[in-house]
C-alpha positions in Angstrom: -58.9 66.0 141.2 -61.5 63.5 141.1 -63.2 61.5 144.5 -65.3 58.2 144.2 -67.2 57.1 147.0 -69.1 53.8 146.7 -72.0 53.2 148.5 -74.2 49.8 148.3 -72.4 46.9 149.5 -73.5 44.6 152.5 -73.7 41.0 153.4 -76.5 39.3 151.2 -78.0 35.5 151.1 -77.0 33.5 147.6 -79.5 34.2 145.5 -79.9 37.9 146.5 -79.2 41.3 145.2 -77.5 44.8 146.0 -77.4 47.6 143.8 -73.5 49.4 144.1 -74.0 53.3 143.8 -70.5 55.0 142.9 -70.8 59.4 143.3 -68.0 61.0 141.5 -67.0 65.0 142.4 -64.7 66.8 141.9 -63.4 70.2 139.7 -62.3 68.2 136.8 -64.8 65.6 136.7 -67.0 65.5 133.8 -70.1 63.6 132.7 -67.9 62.4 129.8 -65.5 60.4 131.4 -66.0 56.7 131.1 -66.9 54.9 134.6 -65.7 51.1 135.6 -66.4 48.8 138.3 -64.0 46.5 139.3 -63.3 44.0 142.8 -60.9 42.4 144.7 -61.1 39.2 146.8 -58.8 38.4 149.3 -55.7 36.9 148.3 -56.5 38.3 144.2 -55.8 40.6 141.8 -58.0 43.2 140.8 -60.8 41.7 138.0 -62.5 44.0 135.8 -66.7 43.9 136.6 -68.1 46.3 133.7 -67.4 49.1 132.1 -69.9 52.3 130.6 -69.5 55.3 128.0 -71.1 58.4 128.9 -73.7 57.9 126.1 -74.4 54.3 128.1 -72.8 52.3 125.7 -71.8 49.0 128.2 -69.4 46.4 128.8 -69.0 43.4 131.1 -66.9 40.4 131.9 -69.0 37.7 130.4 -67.0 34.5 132.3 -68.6 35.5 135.6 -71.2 37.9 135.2 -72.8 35.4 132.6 -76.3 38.7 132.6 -76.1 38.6 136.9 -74.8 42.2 137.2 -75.5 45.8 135.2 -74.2 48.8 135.1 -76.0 52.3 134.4 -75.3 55.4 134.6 -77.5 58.9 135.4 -74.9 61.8 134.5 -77.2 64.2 136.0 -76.4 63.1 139.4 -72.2 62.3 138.4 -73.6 58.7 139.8 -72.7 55.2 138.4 -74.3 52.1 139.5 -73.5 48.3 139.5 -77.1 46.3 140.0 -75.9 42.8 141.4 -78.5 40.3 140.8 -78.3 36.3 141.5 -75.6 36.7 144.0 -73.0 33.8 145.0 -70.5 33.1 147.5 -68.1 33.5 144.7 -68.7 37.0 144.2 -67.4 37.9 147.5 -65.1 40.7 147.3 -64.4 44.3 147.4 -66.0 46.2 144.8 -64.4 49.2 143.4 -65.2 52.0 140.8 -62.9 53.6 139.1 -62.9 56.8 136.4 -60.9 58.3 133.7 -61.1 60.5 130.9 -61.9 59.6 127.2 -64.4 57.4 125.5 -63.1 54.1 124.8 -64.4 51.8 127.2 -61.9 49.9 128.9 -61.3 46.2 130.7 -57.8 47.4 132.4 -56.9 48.6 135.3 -54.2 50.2 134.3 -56.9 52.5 131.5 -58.0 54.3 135.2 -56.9 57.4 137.2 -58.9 57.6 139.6 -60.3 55.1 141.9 -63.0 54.9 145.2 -61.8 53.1 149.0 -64.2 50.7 147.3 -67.4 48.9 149.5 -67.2 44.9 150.6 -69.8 42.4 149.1 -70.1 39.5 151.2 -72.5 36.7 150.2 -73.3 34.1 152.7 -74.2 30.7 151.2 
């Protein structure tokens, strides 16, 4: 099995930042799975965030992320993070990370096994 604990999230001013830490563990976890943030506001479906390989190869949703928000990766430390930069009150939500096997970078939800209890964004306008 796999665990995802996220880390990170707070209530932030518009304009602000947070940086989203996600620590995967676990017996079959491996450096080589890809790694995906995702969130949820109330009321919503799950929207994909960004996505990364484990060489660091990247995706992101461009409609709202428009270069506000990386993702990185240090596979020493099994740790993915989601750097949230120019916050709005729009990007209030629940953030999650999720994690699967194989390479090919993914915008689905339904492309991950395994995902965290996720951590609550909340920007204040």
């Amino acid at each position: 099995q796999v665990q995802l604990v996220e880390s990170g999230g707070g209530l932030v001013q518009a304009g602000g930042s947070l940086r989203l830490s996600c620590a995967a563990s676990g017996r079959t976890f491996s450096s080589s799975y890809r790694m995906g943030w995702f969130r949820q506001a109330p009321g919503k479906g799950r929207d994909f965030v960004a996505a990364i390989s484990w060489t660091g190869g990247s995706i992101t949703d461009a409609d709202f992320v428009k270069g506000r928000f990386t993702i990185s990766r240090d596979n020493a430390k099994n740790t993915v993070y989601l750097q949230l930069n120019s916050l709005k009150p729009e990007d209030t939500a629940v953030y999650y990370c999720a994690a699967s096997p194989g390479g090919r970078l993914s915008k689905s939800v339904a492309s991950y096994d395994y995902w965290g209890q996720g951590t609550q964004v909340t920007v204040s306008s």
